[in-house]
TIVO-625004 format. One record per residue (C-alpha): x, y, z. Coordinates in nm, 2 decimals, padded with zeros to 4 digits. Layout:
BEGIN
+--------+--------+--------+
!     px !     py !     pz !
+--------+--------+--------+
!      X !      Y !      Z !
...
+--------+--------+--------+
//
This chain:
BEGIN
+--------+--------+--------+
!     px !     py !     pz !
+--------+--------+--------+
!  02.81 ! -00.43 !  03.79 !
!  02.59 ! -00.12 !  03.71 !
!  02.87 !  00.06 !  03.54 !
!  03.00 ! -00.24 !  03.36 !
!  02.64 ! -00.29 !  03.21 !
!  02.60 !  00.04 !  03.14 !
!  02.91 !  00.07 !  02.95 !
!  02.84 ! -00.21 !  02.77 !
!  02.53 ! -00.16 !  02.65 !
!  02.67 !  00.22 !  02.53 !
!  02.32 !  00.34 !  02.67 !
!  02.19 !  00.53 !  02.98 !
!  01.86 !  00.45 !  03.13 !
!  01.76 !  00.81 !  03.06 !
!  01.83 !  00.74 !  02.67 !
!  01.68 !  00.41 !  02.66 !
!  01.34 !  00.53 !  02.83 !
!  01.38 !  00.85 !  02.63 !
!  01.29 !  00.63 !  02.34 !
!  00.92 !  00.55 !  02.51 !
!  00.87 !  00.96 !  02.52 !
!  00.55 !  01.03 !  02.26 !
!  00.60 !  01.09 !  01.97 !
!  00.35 !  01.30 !  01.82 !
!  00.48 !  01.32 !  01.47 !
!  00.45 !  00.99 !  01.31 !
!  00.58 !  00.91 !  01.00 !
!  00.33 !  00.79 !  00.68 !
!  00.40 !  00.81 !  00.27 !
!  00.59 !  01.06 !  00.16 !
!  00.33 !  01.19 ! -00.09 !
!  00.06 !  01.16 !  00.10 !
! -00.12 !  01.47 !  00.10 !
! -00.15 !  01.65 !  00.46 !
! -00.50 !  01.75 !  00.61 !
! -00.61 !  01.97 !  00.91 !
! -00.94 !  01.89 !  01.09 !
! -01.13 !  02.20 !  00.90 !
! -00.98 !  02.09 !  00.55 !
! -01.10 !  01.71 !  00.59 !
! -01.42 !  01.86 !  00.71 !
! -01.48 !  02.12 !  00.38 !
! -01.34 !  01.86 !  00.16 !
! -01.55 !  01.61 !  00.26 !
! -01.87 !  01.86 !  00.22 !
! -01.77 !  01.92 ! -00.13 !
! -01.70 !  01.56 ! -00.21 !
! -01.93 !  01.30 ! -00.05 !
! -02.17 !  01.11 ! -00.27 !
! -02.42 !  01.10 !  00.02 !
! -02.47 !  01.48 !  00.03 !
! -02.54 !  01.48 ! -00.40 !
! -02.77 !  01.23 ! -00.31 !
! -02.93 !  01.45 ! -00.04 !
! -02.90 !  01.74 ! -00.29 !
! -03.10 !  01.53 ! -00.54 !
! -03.37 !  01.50 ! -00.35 !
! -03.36 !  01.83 ! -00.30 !
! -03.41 !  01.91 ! -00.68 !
! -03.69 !  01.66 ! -00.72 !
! -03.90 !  01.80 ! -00.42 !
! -03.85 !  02.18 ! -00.61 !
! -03.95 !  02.03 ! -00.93 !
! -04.27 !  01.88 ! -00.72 !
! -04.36 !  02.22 ! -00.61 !
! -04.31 !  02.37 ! -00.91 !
! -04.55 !  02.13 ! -01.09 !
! -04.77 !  02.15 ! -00.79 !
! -04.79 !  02.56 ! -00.87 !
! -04.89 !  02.51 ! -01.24 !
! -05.25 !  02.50 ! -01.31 !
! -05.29 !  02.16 ! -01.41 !
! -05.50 !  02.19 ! -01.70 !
! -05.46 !  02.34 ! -02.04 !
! -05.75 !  02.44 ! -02.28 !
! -05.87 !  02.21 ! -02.54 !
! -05.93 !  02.28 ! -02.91 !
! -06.18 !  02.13 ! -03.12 !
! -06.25 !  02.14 ! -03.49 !
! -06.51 !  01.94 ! -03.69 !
! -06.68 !  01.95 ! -04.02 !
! -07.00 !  01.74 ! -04.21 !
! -07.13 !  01.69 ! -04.49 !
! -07.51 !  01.75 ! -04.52 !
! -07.73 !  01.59 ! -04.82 !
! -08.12 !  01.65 ! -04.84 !
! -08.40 !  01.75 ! -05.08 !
! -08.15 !  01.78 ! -05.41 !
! -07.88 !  01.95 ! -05.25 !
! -07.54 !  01.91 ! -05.05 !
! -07.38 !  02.18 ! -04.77 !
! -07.08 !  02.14 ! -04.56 !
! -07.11 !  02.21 ! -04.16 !
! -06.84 !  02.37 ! -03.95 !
! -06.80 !  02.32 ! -03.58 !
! -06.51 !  02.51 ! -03.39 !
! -06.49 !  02.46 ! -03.05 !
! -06.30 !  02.58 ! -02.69 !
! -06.30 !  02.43 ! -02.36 !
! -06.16 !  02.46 ! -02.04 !
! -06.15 !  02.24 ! -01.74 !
! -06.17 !  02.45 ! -01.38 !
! -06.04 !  02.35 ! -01.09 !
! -06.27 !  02.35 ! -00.81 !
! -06.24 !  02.32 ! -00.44 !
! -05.89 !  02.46 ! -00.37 !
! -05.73 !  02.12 ! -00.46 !
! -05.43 !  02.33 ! -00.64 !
! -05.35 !  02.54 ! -00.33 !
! -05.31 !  02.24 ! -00.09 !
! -05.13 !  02.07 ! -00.35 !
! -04.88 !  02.32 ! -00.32 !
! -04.89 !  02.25 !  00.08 !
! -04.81 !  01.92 !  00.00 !
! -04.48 !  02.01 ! -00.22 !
! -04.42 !  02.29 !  00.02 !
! -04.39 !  02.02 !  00.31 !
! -04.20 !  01.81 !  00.13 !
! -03.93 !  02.05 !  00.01 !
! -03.88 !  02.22 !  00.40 !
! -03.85 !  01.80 !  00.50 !
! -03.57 !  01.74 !  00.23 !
! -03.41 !  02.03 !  00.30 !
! -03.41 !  01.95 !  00.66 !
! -03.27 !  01.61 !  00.56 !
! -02.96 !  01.79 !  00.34 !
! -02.89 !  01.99 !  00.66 !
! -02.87 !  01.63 !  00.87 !
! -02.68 !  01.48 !  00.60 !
! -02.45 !  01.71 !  00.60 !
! -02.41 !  01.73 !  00.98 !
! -02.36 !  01.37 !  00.95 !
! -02.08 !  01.33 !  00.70 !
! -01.91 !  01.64 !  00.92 !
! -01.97 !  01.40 !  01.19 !
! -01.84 !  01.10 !  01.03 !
! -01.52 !  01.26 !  00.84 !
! -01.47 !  01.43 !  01.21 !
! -01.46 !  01.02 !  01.35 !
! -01.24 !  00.91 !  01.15 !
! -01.03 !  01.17 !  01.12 !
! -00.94 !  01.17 !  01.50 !
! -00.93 !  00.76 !  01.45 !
! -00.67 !  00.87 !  01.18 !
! -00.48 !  01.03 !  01.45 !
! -00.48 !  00.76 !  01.71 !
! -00.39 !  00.55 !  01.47 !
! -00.06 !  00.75 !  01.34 !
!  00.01 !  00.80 !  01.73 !
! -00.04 !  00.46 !  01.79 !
!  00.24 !  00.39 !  01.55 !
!  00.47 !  00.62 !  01.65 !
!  00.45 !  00.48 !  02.04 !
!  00.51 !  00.09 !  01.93 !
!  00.78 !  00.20 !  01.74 !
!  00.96 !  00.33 !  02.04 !
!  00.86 !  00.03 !  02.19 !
!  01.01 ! -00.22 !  01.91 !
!  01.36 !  00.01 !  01.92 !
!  01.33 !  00.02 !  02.33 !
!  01.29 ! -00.37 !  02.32 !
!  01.55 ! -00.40 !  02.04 !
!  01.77 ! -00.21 !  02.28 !
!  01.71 ! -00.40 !  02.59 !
!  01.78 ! -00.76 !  02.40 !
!  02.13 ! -00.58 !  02.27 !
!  02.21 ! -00.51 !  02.64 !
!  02.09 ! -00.88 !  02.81 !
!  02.32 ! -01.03 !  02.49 !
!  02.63 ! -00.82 !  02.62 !
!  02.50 ! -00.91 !  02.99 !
!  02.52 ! -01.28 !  02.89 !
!  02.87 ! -01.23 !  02.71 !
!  02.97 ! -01.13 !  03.04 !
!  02.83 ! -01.43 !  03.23 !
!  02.58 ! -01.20 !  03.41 !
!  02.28 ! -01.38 !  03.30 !
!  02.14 ! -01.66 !  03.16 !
!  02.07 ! -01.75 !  02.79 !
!  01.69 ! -01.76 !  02.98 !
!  01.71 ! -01.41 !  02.98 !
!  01.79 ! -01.34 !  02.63 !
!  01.52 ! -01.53 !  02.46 !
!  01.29 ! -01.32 !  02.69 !
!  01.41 ! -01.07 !  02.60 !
!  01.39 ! -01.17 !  02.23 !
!  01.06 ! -01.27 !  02.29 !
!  00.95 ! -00.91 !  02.41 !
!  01.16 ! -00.78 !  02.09 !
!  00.87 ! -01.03 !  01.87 !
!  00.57 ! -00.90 !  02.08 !
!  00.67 ! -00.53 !  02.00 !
!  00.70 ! -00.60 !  01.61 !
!  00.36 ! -00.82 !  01.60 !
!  00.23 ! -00.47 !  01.79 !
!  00.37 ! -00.22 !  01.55 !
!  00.26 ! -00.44 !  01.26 !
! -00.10 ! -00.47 !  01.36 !
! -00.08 ! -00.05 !  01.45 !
!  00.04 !  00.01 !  01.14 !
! -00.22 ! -00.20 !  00.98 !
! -00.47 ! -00.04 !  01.20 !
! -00.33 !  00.31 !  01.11 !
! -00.33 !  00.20 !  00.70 !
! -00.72 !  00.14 !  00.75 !
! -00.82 !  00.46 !  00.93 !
! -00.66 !  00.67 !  00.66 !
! -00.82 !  00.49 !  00.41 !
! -01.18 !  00.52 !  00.61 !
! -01.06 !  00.86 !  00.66 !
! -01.04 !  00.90 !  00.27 !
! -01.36 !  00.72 !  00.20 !
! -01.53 !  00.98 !  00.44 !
! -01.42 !  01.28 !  00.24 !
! -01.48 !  01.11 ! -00.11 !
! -01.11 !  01.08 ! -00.18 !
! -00.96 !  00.79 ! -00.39 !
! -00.80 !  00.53 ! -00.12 !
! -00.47 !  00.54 ! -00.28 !
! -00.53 !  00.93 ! -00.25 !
! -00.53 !  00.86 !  00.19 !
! -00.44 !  01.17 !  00.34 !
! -00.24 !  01.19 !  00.65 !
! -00.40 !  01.41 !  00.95 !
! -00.22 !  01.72 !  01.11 !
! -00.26 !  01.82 !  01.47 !
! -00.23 !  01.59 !  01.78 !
! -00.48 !  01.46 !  02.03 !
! -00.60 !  01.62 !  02.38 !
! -00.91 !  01.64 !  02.57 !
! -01.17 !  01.84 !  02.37 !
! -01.27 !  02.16 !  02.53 !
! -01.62 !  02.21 !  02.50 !
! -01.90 !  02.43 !  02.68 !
! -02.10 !  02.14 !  02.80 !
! -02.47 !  02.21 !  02.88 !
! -02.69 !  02.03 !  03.13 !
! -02.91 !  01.69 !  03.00 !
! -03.23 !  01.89 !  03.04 !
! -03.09 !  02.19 !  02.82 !
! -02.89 !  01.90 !  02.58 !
! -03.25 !  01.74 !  02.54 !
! -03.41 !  02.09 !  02.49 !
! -03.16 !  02.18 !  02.23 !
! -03.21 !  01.86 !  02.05 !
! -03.55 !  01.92 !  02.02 !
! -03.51 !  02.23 !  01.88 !
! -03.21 !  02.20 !  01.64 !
! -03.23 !  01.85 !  01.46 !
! -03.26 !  01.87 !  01.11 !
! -03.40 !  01.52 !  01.13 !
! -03.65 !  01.55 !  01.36 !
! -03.77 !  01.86 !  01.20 !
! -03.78 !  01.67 !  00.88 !
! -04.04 !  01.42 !  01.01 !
! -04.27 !  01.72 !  01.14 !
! -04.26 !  01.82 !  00.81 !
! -04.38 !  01.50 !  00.65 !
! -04.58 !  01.51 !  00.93 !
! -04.73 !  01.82 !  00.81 !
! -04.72 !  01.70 !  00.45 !
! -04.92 !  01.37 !  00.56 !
! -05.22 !  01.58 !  00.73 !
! -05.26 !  01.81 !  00.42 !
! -05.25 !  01.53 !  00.18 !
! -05.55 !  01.40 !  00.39 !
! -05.72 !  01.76 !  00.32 !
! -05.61 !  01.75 ! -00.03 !
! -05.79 !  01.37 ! -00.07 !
! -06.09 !  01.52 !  00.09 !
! -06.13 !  01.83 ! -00.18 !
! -06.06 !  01.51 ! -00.47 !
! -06.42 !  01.50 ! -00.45 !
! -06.55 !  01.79 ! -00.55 !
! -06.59 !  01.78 ! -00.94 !
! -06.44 !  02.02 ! -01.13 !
! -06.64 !  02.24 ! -01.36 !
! -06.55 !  02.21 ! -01.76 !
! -06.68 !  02.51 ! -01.99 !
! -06.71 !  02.56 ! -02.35 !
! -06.74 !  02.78 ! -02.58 !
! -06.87 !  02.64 ! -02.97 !
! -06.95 !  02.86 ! -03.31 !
! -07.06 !  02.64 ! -03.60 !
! -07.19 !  02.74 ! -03.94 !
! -07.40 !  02.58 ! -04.15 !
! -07.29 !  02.68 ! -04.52 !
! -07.52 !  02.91 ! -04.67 !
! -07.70 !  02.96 ! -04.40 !
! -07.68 !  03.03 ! -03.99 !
! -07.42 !  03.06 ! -03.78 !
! -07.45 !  02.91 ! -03.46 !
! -07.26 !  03.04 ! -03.12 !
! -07.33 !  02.87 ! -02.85 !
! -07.16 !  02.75 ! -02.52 !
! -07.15 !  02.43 ! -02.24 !
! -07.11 !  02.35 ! -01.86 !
! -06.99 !  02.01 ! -01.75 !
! -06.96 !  01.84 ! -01.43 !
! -06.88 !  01.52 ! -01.29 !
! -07.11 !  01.38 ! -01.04 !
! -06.95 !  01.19 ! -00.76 !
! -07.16 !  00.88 ! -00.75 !
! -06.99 !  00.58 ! -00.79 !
! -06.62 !  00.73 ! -00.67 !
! -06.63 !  00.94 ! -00.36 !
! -06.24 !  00.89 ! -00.33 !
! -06.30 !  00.70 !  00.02 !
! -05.99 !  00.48 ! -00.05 !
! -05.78 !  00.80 ! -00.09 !
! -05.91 !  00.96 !  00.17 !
! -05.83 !  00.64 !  00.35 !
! -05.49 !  00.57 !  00.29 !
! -05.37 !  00.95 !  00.33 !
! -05.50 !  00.90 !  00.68 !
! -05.33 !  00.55 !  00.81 !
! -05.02 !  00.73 !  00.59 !
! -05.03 !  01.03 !  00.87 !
! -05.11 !  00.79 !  01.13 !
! -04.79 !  00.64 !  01.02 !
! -04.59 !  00.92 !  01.03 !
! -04.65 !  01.07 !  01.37 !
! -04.58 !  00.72 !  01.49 !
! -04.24 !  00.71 !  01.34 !
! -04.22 !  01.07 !  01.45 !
! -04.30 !  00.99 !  01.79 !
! -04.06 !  00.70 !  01.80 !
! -03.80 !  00.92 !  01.65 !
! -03.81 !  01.16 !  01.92 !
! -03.81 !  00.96 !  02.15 !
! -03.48 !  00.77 !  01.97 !
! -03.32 !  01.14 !  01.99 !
! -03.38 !  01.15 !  02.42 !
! -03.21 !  00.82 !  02.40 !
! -02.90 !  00.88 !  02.20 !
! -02.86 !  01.22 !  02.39 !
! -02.85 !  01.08 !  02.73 !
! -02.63 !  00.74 !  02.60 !
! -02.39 !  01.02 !  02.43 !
! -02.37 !  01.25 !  02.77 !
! -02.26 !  00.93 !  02.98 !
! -02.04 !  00.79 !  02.67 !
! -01.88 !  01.16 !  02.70 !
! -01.86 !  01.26 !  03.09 !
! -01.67 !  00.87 !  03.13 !
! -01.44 !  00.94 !  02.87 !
! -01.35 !  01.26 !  03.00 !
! -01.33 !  01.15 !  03.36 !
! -01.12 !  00.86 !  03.28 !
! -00.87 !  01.11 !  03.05 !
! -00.82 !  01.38 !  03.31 !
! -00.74 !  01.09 !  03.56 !
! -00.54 !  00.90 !  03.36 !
! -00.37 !  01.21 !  03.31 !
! -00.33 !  01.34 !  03.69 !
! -00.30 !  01.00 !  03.85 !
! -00.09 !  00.76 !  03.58 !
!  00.10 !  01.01 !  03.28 !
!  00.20 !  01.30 !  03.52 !
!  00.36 !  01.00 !  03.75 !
!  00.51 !  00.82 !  03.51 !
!  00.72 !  01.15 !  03.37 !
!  00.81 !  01.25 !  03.73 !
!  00.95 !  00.88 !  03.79 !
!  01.21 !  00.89 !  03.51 !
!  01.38 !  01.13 !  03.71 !
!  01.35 !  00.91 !  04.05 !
!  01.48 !  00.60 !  03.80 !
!  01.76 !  00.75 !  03.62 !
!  01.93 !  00.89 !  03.99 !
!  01.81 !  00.53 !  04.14 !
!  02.00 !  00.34 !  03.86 !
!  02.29 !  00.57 !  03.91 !
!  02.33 !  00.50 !  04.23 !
!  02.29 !  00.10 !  04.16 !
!  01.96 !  00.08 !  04.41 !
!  01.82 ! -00.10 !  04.13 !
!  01.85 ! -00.31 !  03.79 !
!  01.78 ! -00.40 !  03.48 !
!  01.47 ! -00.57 !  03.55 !
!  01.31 ! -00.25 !  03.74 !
!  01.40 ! -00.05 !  03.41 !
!  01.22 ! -00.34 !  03.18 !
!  00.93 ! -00.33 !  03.39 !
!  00.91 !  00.09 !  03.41 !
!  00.94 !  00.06 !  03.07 !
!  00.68 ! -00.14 !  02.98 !
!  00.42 !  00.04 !  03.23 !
!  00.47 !  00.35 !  03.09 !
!  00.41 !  00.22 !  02.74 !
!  00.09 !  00.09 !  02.82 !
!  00.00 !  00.37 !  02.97 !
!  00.09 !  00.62 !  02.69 !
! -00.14 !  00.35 !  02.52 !
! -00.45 !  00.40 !  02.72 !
! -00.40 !  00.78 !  02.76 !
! -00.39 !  00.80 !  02.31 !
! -00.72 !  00.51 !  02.36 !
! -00.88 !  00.76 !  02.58 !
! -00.82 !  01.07 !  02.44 !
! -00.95 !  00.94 !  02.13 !
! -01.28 !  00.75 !  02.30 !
! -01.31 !  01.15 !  02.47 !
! -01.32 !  01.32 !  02.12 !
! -01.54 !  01.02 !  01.95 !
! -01.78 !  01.07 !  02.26 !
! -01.77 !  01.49 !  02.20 !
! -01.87 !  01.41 !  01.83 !
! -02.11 !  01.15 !  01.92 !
! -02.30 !  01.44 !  02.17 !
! -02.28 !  01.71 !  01.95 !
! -02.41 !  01.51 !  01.67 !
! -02.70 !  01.41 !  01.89 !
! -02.80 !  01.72 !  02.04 !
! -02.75 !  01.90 !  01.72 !
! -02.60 !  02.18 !  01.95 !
! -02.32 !  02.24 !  01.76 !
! -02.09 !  02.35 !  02.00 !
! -01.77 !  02.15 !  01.88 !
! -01.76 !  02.09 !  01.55 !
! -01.85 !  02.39 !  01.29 !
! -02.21 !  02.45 !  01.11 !
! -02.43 !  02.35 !  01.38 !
! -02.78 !  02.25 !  01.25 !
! -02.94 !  02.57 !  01.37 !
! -02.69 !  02.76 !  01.11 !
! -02.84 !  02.90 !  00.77 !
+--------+--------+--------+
//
């Protein structure tokens, strides 16, 4: 009976479960364009809105300082003229005059703390920004690859199925089975087309994500090169994870900065109230008679604004900020540590998948194809061999992706850099 089936099905077991092997090439649009890992990452770095934003802000905290390093006041010009009358007779008076406002109190200098601050904390923010569309395009990318392996396995499936329903019709021809049978087996042929439908849908939408992350026009969605296996990965311990953290996010160094920025704003209020001193210089001539040079100082007395309410809000503003900062730090610890355990599961669960399931599952074709040859078993063993190893194939491409998504994740929150290029500590 063996024999017979296999003759009339035209198909070994070794060919039919050949068709369940991975495929890592899986097929996409024609003109697509093709990306590696490092191109989708430059690409994306010279594309993404988000970092012109970042660089925008940028340019308006360098135009700050450079407004905060111009002295703020420019001379002042006056000219006047009169016309005198008295005791029969007429003159004409001429009054020229200069003045010039001084700055007092070294408000300028610590207004060029301020805009100092400000600039280091927006660079710091373009350096997180652009770790975090590395990140992002790094995310979707490998989501870009699950997804085109993905397809590639449920189209094994849908041929392996379409096989297996060929072989139960020829089975039934033969009055070997039932007409049960069949629709069973055209009901597992429907499954694995619903499957490949939704993967390709699935794989449709991570290119296009994958696209949107590098600043590419959708219809523009690239197809990723390479395949997928466990990232390798020098993997510090939590305390030196937290310490590096600490030390390397351009975030969290952007929020000591405003911190900073906050504190001298507070000193800057503080020097609002001393006056600033205004001389001048005049010359005036009376026609006919004298000329007149003379000179002025003028200052503002601080009685009815001492610049409390300034002084005031830059306080509860630095207040504020070390809160946040505080918070934020905290925040950091917490994404490290959820990020480590995200990472050391995934792994875990990929190496043993990979020891205890994969490995097994290719070593049993061998111990199928010799037990099917020698008729110690069926159809149904093969069917349900079949479909265990194409759900694992499935978890091992889900968990190798969950393992790189979870190495992203951790390097991202540590700031370490030690998977992905340009870590935060780079110039």
């Amino acid at each position: 009976m063996i024999d017979r089936l296999r003759c009339a099905a035209g198909l070994g077991v070794a060919g039919l479960l050949l068709l369940v092997s991975p495929a890592l090439a899986g097929e996409g649009a024609a003109d697509a364009p093709e990306l590696t890992l490092s191109q989708a990452l430059d690409e994306a770095l010279a594309r993404n809105p988000e970092l012109r934003a970042a660089q925008g802000m940028v340019l308006e905290a360098e135009a700050r300082l450079r407004t905060a390093r111009t002295y703020p006041f420019n001379p002042e010009v006056t000219v006047g003229a009169g016309r005198r009358r008295g005791a029969g007779t007429s003159t004409t008076d001429r009054d020229l005059g200069l003045a010039q406002e001084l700055e007092l109190g070294g408000k300028r200098r610590r207004r060029v703390s301020v805009a100092s601050f400000e600039l280091d904390a927006a660079r710091e923010r373009l350096r997180r920004a652009q770790r975090r569309v590395t990140a992002v395009t790094a995310a979707a990318f490998v989501l870009a690859v699950r997804g085109r392996e993905s397809v590639a396995l449920e189209r094994e499936s849908v041929r392996m199925a379409r096989a297996l329903l060929e072989i139960e019709r020829k089975r039934f021809a033969a009055g070997d089975v039932t007409r049960i049978e069949v629709n069973l087996a055209r009901a597992r042929l429907g499954r694995a087309a619903q499957r490949l439908e939704l993967a390709e849908g699935a794989w449709r939408a991570a290119r296009a994500e994958l696209a949107r992350s590098i600043g590419l026009d959708p219809r523009q969605a690239p197809r990723p090169v390479g395949g997928l296996e466990l990232p390798e990965i020098e993997l510090a311990g939590r305390d030196e994870l937290l310490r590096l953290a600490g030390e390397r996010r351009s975030d969290l160094a952007a929020f000591r900065r405003e911190l900073d920025a906050a504190r001298s704003r507070i000193d800057l209020a503080r020097r609002s109230v001393v006056p600033n001193l205004v001389a001048e210089v005049t010359y005036s001539r009376e026609e006919g008679t004298d000329r007149i040079l003379g000179g002025a100082l003028g200052l503002s007395i601080p009685i009815f604004n001492r610049r409390r309410g300034e002084i005031a809000e830059a306080r509860a503003a630095a207040g504020r900020v070390e809160a946040e900062t505080e918070a934020f730090e905290l925040r950091i610890r917490q994404e490290v540590e959820a990020a480590l355990s995200r990472y050391r599961a995934a792994v875990a669960g990929a190496r043993e998948l990979e020891t205890y399931v994969v490995a097994s599952l290719e070593e049993n074709l061998g111990l199928l194809e010799r037990s099917f040859s020698a008729g110690k078993i069926g159809w149904t063993d093969v069917i349900v061999f079949s479909r265990e190893f194409i759900d694992s194939r499935r978890e091992y491409i889900d968990v190798l992706a969950e393992a790189w998504l979870a190495a992203i994740e951790l390097d991202l929150a540590s700031g370490a850099g030690a998977l992905l290029p340009g870590g935060e500590n780079s110039p």
